[in-house]
PDBQT receptor file of N, H, CA, C and O in Angstrom, charges set to zero:
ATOM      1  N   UNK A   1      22.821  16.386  -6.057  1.00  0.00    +0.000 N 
ATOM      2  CA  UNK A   1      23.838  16.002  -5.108  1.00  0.00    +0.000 C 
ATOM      3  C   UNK A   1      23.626  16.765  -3.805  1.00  0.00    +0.000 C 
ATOM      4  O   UNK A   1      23.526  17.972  -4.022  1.00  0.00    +0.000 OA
ATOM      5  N   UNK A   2      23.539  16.470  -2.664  1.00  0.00    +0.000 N 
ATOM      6  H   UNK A   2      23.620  15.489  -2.488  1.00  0.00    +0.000 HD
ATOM      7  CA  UNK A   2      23.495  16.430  -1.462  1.00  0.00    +0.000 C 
ATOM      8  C   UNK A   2      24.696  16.928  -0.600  1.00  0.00    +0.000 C 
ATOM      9  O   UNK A   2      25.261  16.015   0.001  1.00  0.00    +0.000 OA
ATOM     10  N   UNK A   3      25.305  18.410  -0.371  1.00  0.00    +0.000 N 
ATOM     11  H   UNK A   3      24.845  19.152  -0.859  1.00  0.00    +0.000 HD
ATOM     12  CA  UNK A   3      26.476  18.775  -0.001  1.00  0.00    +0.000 C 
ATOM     13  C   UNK A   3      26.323  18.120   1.700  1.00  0.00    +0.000 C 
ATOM     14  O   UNK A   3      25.238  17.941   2.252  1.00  0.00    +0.000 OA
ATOM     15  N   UNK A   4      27.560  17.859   2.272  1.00  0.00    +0.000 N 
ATOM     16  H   UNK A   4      28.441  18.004   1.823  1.00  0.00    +0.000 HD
ATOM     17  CA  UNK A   4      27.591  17.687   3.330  1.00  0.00    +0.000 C 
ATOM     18  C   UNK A   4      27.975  18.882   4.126  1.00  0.00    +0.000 C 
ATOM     19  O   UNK A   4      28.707  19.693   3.557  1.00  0.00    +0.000 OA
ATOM     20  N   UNK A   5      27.548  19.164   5.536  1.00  0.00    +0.000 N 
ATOM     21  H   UNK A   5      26.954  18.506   5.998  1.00  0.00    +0.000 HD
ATOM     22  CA  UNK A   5      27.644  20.360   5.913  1.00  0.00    +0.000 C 
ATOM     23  C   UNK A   5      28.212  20.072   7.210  1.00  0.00    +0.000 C 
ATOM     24  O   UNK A   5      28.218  18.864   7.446  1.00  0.00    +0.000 OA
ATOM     25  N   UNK A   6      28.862  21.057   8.449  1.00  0.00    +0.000 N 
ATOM     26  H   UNK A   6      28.858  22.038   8.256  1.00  0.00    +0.000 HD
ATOM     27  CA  UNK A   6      29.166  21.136   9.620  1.00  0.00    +0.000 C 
ATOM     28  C   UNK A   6      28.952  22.871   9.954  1.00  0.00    +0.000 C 
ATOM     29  O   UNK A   6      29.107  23.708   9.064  1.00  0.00    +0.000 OA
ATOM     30  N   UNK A   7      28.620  23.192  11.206  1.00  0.00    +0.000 N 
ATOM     31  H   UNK A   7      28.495  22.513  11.929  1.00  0.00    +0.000 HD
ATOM     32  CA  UNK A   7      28.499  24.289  11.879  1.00  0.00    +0.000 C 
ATOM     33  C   UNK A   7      30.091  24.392  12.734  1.00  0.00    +0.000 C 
ATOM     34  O   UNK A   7      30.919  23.666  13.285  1.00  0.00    +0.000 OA
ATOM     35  N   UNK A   8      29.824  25.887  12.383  1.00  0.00    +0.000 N 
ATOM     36  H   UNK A   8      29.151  26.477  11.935  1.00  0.00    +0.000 HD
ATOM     37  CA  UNK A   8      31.233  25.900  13.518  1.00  0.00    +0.000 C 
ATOM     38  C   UNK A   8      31.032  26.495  14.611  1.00  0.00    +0.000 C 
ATOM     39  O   UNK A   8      30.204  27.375  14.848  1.00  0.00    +0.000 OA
ATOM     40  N   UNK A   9      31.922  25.939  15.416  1.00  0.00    +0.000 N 
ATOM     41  H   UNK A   9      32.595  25.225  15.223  1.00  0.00    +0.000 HD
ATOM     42  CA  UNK A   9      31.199  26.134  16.618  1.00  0.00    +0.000 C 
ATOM     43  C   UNK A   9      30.875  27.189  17.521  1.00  0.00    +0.000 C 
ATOM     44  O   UNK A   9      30.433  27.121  18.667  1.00  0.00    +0.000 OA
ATOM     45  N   UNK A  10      31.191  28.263  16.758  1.00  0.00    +0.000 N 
ATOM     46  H   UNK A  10      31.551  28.318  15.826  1.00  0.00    +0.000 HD
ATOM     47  CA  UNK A  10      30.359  29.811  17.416  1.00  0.00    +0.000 C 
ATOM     48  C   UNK A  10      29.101  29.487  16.940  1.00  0.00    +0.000 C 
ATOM     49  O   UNK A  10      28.317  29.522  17.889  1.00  0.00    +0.000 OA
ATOM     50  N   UNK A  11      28.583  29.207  15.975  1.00  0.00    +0.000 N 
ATOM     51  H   UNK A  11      29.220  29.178  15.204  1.00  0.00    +0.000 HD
ATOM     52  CA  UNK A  11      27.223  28.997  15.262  1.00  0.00    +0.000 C 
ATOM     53  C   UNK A  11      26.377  28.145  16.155  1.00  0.00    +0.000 C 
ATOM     54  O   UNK A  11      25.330  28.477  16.710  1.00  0.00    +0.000 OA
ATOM     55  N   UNK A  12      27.236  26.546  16.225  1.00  0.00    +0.000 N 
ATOM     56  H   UNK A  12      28.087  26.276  15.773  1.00  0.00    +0.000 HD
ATOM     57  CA  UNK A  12      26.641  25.703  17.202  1.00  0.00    +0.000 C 
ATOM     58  C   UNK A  12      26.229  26.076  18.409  1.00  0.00    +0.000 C 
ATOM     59  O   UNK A  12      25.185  25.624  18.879  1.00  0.00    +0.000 OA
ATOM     60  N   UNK A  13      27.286  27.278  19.309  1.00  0.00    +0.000 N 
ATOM     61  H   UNK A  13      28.134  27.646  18.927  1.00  0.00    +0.000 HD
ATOM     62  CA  UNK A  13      26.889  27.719  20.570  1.00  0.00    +0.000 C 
ATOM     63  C   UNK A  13      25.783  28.774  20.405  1.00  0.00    +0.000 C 
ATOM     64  O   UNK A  13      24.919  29.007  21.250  1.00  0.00    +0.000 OA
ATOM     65  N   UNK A  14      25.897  29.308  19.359  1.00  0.00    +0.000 N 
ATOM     66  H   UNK A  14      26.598  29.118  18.672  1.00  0.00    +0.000 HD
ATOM     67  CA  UNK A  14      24.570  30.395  19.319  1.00  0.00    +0.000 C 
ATOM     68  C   UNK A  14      23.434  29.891  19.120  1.00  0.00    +0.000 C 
ATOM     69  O   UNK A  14      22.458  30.526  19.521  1.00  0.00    +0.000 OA
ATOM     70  N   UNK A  15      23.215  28.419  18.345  1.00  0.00    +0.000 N 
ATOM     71  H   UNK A  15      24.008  27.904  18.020  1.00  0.00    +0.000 HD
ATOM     72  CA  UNK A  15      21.946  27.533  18.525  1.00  0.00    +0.000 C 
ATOM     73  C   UNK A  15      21.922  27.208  19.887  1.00  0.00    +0.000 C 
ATOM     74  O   UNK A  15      20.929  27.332  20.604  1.00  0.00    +0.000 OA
ATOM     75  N   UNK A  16      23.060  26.776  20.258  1.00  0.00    +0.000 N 
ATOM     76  H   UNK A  16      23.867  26.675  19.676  1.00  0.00    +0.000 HD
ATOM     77  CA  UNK A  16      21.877  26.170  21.506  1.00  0.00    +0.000 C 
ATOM     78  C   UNK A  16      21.758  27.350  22.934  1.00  0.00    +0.000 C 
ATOM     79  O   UNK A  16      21.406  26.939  24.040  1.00  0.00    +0.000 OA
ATOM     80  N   UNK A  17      22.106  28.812  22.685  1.00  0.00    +0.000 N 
ATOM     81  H   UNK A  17      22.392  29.146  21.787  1.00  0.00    +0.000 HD
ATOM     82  CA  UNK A  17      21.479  29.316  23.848  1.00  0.00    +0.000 C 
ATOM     83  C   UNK A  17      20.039  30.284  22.984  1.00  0.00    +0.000 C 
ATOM     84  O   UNK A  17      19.285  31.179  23.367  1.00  0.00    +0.000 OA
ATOM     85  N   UNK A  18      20.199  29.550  21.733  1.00  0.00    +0.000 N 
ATOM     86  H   UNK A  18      20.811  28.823  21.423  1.00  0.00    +0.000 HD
ATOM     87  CA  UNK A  18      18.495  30.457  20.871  1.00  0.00    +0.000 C 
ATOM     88  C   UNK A  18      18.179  29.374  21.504  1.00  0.00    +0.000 C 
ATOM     89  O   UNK A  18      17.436  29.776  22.399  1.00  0.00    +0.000 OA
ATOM     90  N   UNK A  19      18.315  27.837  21.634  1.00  0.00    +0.000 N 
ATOM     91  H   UNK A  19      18.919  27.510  20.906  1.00  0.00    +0.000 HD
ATOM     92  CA  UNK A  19      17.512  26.875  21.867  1.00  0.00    +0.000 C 
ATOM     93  C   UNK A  19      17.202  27.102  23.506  1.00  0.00    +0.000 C 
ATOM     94  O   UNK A  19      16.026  26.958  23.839  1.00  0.00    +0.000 OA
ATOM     95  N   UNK A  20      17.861  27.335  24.212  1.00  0.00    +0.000 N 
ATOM     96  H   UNK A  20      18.816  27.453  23.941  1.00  0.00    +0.000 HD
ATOM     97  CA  UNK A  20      17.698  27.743  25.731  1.00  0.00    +0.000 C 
ATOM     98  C   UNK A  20      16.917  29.023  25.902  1.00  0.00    +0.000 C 
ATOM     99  O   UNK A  20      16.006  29.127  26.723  1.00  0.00    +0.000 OA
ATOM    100  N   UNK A  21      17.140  29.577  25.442  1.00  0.00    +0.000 N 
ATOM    101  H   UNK A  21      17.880  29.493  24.775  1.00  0.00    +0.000 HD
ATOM    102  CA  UNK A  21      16.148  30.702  25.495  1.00  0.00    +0.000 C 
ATOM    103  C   UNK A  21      14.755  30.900  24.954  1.00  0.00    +0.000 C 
ATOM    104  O   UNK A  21      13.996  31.679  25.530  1.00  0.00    +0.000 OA
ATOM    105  N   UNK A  22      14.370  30.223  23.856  1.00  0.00    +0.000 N 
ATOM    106  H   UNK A  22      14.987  29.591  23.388  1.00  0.00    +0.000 HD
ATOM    107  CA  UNK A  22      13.352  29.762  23.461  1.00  0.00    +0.000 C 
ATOM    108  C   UNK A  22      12.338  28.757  24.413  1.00  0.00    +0.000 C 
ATOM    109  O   UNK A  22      11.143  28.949  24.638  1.00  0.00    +0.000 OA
ATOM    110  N   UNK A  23      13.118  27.720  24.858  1.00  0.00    +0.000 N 
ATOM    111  H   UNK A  23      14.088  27.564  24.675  1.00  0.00    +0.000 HD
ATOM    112  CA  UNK A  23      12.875  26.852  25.411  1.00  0.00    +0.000 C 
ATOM    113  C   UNK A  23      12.310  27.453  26.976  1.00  0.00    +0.000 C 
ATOM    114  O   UNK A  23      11.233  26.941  27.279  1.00  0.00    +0.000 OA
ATOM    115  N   UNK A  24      12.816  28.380  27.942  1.00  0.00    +0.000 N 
ATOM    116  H   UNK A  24      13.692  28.796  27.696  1.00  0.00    +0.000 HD
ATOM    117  CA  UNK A  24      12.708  29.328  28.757  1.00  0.00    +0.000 C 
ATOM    118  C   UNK A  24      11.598  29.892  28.819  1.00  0.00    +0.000 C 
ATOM    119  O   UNK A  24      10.879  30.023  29.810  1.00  0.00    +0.000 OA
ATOM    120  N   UNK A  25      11.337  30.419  27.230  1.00  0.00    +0.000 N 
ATOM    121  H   UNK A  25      11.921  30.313  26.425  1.00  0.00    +0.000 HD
ATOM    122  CA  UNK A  25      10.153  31.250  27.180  1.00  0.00    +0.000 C 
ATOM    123  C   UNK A  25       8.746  30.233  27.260  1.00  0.00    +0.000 C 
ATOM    124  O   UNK A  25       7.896  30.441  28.126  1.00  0.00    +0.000 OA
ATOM    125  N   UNK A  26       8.630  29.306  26.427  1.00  0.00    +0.000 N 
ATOM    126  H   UNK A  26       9.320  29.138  25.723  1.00  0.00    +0.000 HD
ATOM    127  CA  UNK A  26       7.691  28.282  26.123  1.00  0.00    +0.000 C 
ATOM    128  C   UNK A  26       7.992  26.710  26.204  1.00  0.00    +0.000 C 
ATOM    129  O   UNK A  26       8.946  26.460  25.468  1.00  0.00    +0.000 OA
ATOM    130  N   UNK A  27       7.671  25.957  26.627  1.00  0.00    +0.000 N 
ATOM    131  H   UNK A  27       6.896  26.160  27.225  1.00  0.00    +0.000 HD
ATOM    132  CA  UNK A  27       8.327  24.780  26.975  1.00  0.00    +0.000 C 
ATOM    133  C   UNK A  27       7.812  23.855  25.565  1.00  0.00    +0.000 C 
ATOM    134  O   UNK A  27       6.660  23.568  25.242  1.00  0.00    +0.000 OA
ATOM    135  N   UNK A  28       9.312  23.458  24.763  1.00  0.00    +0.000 N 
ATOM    136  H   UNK A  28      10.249  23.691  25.025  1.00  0.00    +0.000 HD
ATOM    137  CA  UNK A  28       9.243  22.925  23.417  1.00  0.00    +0.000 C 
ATOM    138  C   UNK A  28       9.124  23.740  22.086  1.00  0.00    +0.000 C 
ATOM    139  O   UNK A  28       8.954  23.210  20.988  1.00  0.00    +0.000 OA
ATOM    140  N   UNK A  29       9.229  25.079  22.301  1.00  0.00    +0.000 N 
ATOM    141  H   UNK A  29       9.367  25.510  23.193  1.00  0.00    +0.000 HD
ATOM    142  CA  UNK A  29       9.491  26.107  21.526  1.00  0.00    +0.000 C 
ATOM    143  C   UNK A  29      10.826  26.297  20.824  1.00  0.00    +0.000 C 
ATOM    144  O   UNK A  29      11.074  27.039  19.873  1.00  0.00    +0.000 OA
ATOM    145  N   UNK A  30      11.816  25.294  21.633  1.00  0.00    +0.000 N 
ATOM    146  H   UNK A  30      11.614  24.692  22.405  1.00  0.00    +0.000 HD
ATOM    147  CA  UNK A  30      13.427  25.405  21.676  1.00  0.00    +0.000 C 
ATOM    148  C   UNK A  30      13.480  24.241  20.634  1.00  0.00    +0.000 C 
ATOM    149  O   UNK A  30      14.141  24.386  19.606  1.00  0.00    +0.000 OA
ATOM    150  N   UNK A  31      12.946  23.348  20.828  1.00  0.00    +0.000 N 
ATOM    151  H   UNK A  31      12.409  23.231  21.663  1.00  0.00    +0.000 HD
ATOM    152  CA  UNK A  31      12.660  22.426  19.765  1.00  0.00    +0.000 C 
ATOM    153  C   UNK A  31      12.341  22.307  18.197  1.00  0.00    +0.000 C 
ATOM    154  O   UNK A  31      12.928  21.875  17.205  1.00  0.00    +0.000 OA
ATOM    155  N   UNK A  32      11.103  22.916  18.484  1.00  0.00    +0.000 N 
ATOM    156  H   UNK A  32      10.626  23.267  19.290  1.00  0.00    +0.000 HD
ATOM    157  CA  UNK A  32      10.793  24.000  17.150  1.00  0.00    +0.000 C 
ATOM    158  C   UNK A  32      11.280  24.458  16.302  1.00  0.00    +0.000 C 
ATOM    159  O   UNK A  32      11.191  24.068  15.138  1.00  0.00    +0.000 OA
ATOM    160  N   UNK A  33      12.198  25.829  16.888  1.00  0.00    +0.000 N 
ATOM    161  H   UNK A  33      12.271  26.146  17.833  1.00  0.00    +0.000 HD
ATOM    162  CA  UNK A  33      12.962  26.397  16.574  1.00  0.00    +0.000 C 
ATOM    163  C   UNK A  33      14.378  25.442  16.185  1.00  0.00    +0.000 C 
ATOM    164  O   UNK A  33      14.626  25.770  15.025  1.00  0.00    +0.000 OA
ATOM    165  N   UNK A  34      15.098  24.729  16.489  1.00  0.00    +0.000 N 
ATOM    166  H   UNK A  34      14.897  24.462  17.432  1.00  0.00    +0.000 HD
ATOM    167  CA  UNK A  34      15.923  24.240  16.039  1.00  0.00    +0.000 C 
ATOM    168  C   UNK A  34      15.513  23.248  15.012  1.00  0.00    +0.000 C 
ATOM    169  O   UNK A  34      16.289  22.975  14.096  1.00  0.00    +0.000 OA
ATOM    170  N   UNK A  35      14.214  22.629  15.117  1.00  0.00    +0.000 N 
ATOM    171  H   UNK A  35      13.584  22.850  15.861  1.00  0.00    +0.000 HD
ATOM    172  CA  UNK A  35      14.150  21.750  13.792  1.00  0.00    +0.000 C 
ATOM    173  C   UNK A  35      13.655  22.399  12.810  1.00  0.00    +0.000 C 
ATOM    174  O   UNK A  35      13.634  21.748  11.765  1.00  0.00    +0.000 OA
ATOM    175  N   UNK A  36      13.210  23.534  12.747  1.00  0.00    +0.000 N 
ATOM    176  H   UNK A  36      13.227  24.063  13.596  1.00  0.00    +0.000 HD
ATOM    177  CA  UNK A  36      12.953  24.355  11.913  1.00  0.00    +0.000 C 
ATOM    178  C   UNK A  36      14.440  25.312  11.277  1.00  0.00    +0.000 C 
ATOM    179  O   UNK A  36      14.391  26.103  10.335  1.00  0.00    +0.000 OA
ATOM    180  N   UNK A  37      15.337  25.063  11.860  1.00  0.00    +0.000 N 
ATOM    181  H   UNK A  37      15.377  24.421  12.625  1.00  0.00    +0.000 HD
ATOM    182  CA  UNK A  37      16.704  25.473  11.863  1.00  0.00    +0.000 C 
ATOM    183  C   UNK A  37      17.354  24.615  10.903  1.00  0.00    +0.000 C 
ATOM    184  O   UNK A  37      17.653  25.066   9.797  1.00  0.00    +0.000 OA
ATOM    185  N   UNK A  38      17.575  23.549  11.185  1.00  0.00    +0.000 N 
ATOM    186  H   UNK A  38      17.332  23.182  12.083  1.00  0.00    +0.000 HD
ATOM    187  CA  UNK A  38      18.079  22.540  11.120  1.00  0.00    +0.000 C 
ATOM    188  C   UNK A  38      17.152  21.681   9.398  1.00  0.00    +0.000 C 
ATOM    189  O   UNK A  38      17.678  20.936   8.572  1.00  0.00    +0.000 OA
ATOM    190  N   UNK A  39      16.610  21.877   9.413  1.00  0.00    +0.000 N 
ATOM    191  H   UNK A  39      16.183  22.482  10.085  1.00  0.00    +0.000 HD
ATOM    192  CA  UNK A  39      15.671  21.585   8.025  1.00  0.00    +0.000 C 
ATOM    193  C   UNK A  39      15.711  22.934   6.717  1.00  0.00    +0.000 C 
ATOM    194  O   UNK A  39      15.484  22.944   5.508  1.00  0.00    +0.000 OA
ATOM    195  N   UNK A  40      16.002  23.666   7.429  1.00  0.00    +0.000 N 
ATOM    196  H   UNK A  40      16.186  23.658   8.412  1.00  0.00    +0.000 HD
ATOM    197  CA  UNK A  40      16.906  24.404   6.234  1.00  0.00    +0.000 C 
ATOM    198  C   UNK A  40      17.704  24.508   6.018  1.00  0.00    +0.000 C 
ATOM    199  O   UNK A  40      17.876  24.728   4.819  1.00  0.00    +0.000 OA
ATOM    200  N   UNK A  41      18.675  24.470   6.712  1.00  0.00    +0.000 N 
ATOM    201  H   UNK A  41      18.535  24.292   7.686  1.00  0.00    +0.000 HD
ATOM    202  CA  UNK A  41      20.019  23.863   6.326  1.00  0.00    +0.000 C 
ATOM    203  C   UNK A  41      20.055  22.372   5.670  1.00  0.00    +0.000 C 
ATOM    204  O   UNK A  41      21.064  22.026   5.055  1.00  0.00    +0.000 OA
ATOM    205  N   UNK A  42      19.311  21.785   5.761  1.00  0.00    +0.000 N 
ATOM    206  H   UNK A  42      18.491  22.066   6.260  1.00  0.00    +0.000 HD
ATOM    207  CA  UNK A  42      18.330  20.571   4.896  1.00  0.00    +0.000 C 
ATOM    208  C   UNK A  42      18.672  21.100   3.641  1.00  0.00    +0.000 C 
ATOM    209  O   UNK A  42      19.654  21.019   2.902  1.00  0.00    +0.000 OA
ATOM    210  N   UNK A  43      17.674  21.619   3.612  1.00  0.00    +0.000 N 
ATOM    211  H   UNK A  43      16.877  21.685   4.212  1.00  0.00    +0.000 HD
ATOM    212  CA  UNK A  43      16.992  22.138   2.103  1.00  0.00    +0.000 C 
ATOM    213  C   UNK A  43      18.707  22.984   1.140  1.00  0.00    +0.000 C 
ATOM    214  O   UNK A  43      19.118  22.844  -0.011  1.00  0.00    +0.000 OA
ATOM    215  N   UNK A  44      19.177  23.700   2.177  1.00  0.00    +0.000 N 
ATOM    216  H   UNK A  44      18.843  23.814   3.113  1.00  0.00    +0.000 HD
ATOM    217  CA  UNK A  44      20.097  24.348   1.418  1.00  0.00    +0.000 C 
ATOM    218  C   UNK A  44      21.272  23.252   0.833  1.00  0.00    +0.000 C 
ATOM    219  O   UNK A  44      21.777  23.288  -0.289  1.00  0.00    +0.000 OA
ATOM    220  N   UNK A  45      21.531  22.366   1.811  1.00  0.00    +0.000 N 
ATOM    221  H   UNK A  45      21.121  22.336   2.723  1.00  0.00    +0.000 HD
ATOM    222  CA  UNK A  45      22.574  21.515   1.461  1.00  0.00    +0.000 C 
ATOM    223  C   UNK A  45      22.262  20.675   0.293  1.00  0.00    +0.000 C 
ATOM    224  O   UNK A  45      23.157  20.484  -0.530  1.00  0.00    +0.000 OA
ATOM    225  N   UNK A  46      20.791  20.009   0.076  1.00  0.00    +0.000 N 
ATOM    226  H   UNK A  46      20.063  20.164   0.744  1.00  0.00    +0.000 HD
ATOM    227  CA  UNK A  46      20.279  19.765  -0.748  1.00  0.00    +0.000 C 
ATOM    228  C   UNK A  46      20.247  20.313  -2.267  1.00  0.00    +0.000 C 
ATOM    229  O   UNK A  46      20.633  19.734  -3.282  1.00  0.00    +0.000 OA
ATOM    230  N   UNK A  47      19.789  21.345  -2.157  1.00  0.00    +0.000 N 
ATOM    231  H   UNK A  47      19.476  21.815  -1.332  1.00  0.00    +0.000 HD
ATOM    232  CA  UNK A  47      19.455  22.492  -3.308  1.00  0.00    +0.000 C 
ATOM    233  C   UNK A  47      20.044  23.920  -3.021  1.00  0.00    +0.000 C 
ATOM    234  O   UNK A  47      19.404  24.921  -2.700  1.00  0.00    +0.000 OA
ATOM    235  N   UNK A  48      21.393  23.800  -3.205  1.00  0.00    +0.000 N 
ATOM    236  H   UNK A  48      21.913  22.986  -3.466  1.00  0.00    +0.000 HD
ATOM    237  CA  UNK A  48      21.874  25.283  -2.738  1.00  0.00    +0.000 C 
ATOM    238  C   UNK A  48      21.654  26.331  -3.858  1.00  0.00    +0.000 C 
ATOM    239  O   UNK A  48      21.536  27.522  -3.570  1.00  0.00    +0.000 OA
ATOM    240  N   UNK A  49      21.592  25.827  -5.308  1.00  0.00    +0.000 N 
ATOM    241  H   UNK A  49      21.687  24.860  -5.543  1.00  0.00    +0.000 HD
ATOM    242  CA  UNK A  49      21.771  26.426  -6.159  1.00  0.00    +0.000 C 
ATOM    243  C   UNK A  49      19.925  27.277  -6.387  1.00  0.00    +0.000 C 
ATOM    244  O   UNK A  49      19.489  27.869  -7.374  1.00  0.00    +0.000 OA
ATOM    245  N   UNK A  50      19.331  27.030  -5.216  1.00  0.00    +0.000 N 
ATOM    246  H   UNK A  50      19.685  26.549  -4.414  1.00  0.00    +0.000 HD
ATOM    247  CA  UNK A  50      17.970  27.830  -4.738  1.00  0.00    +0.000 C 
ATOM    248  C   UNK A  50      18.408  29.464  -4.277  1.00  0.00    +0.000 C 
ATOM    249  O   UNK A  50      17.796  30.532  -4.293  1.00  0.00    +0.000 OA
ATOM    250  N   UNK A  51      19.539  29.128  -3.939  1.00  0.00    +0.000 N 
ATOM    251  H   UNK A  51      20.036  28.260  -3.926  1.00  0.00    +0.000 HD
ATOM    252  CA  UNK A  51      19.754  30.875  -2.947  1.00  0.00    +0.000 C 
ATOM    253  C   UNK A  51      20.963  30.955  -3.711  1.00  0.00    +0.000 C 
ATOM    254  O   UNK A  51      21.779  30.082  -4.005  1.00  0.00    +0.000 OA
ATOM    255  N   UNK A  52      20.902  32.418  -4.023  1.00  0.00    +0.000 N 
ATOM    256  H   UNK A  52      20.238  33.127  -3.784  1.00  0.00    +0.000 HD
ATOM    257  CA  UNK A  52      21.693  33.660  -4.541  1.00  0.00    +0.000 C 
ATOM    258  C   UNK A  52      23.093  33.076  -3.882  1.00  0.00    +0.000 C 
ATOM    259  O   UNK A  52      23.189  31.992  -3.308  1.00  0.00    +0.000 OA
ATOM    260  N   UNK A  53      24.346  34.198  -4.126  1.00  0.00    +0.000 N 
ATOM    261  H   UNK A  53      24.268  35.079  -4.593  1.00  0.00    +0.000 HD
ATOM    262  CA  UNK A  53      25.090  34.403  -3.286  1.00  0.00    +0.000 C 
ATOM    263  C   UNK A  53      25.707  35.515  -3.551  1.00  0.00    +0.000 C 
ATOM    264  O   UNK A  53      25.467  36.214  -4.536  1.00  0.00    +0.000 OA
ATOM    265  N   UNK A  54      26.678  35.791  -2.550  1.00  0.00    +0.000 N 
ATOM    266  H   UNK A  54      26.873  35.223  -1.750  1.00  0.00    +0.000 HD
ATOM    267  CA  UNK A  54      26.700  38.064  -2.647  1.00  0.00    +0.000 C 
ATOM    268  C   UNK A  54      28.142  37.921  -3.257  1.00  0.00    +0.000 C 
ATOM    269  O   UNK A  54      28.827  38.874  -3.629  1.00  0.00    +0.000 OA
ATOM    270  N   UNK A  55      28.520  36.551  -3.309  1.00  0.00    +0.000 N 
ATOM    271  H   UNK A  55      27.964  35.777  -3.007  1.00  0.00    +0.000 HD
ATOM    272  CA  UNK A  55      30.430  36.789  -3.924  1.00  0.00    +0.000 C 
ATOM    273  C   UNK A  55      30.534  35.439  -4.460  1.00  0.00    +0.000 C 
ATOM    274  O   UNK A  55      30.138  34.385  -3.961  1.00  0.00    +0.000 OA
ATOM    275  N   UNK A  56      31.301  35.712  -5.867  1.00  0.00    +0.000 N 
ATOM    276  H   UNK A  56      31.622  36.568  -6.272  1.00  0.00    +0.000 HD
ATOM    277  CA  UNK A  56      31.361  34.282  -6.613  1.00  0.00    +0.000 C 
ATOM    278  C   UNK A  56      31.931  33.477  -5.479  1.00  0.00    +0.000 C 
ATOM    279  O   UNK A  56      32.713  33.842  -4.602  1.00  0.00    +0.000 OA
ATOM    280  N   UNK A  57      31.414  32.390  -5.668  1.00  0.00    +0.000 N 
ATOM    281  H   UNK A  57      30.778  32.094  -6.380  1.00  0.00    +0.000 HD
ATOM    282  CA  UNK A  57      32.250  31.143  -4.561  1.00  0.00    +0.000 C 
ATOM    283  C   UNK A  57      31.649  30.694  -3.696  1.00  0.00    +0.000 C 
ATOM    284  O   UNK A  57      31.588  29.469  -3.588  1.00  0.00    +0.000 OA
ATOM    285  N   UNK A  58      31.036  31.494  -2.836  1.00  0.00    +0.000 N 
ATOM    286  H   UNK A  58      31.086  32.489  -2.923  1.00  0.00    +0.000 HD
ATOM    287  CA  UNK A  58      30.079  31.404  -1.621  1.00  0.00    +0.000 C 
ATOM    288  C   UNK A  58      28.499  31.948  -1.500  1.00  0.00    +0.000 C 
ATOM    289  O   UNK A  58      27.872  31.796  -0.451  1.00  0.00    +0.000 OA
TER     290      UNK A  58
């Protein structure tokens, strides 16, 4: 089963000035970096029961 997920939006704003700043440094690096972001949160939503967690529940 396939959890559905949302970012909140301190998270969302901290992607996109990693994505601006990345992007700054190397042109399409910002890209990168977010689909490489963004595809693990893939994978986790997918298969969460892959990663640990530090407190029952979460």
């Amino acid at each position: 089963m396939k959890y559905a997920y949302h970012l909140h939006p301190e998270a969302d704003k901290d992607l996109s000035n990693a994505y601006a700043w990345y992007e700054n440094n190397k042109l399409g690096l910002g890209q990168k970096f977010i689909d490489a972001v963004l595809e693990k949160i893939e994978t986790i939503a997918a298969w969460p029961e892959l990663y640990g967690s530090k407190r029952k529940g979460y």
